[in-house]
C-alpha positions as CSV (number, residue, x, y, z in Angstrom):
1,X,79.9,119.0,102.7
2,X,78.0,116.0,104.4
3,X,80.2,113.5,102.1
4,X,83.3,115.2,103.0
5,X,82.3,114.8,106.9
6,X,81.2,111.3,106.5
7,X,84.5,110.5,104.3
8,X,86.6,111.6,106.9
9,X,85.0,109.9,110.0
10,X,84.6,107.0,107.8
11,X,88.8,107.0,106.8
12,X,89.2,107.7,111.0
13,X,87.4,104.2,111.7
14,X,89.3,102.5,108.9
15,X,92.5,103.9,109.9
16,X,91.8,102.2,113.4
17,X,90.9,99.3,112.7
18,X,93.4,98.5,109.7
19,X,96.5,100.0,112.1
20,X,96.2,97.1,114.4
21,X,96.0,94.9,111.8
22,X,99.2,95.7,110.1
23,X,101.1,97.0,113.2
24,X,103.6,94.6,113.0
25,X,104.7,95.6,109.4
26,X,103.7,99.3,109.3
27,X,102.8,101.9,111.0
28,X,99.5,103.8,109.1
29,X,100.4,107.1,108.8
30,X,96.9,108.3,106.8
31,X,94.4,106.5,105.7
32,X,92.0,108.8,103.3
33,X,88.5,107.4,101.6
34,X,87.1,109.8,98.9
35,X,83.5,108.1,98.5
36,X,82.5,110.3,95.7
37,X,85.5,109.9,93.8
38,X,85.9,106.4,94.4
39,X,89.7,107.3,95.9
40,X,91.7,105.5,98.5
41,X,94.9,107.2,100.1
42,X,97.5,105.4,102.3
43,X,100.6,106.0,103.6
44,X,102.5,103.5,105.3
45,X,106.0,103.3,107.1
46,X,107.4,100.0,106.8
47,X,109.0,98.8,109.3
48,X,113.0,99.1,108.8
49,X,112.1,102.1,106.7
50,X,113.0,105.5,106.9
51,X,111.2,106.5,104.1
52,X,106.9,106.5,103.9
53,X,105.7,104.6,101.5
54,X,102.3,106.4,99.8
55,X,99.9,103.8,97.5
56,X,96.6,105.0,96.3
57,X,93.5,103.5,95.0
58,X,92.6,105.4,91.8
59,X,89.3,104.1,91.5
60,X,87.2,101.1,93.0
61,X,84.0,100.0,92.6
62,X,81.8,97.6,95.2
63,X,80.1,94.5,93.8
64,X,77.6,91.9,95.1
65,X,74.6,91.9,97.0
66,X,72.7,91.2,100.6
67,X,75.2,90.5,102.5
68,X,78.1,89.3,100.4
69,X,79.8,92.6,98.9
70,X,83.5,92.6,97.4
71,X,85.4,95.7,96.7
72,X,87.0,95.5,92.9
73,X,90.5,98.1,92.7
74,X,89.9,99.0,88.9
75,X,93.6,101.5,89.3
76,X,96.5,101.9,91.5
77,X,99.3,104.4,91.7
78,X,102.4,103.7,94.1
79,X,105.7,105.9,95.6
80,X,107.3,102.1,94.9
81,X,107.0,100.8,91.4
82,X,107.5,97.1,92.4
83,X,104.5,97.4,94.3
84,X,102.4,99.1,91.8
85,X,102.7,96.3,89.5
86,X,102.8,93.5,92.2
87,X,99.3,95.2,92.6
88,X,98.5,95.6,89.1
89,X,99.4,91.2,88.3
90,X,97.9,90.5,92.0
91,X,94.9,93.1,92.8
92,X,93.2,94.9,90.4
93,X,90.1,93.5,88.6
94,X,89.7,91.0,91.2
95,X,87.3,90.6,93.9
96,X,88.2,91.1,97.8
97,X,85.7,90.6,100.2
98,X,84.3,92.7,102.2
99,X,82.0,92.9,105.6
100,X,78.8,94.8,104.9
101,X,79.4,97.3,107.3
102,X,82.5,98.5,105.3
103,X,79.7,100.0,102.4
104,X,79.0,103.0,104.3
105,X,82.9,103.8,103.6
106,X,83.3,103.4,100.5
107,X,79.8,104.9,99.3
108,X,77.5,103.5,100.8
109,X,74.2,102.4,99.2
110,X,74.8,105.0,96.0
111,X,77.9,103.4,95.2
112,X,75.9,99.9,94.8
113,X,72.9,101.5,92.6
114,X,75.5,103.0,90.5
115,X,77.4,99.9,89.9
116,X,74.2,98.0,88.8
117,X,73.9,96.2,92.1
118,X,70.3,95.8,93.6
């Protein structure tokens, strides 16, 4: 229940921050972190678009150590096929860094140990 509570203020500060970021090409409809499951959610409207677009993160895992953590998409799933593989050639397997702070969203401290990661 406390992971479920966490996930979902955790997705509400990510959703908040990430919507200004990407205001001028989308609005972020829901944004939706599964920590245990290692899950991201999104759906975006594009702007033009009449239609949302939904992409999700079917697993990740969080890499590195004091203070320089990356976030490694191991499997994506898209409403658009041209952007799941864009994402697939582009995305997945690699590295994306991260600020510390974003741990606690994605798993926090558990999700390190598990990986390996002191």
């Amino acid at each position: 229940m406390l992971g479920g509570i966490k996930d979902s203020l955790a997705s509400s500060a990510a959703k908040a921050l990430l919507a200004g970021r990407i205001e001028r090409y989308a609005r972020l409809v829901e944004l939706r972190i599964r920590s245990r499951e290692r899950t991201i959610g999104v759906v975006l409207l594009l702007a033009g678009e009449s239609e949302e677009l939904r992409l999700e993160v079917t697993r990740y895992r969080v890499t590195g150590s004091a203070g320089e953590h990356a976030l490694v998409i191991e499997g994506v799933a898209s409403s658009r096929e041209w952007l799941r593989l864009l994402l697939e050639d582009f995305v997945v397997g690699k590295p994306i860094p991260i600020p510390s702070i974003a741990l606690m969203a994605l798993g926090g401290a558990a999700v390190l140990e598990e990986s390996g990661v002191p």
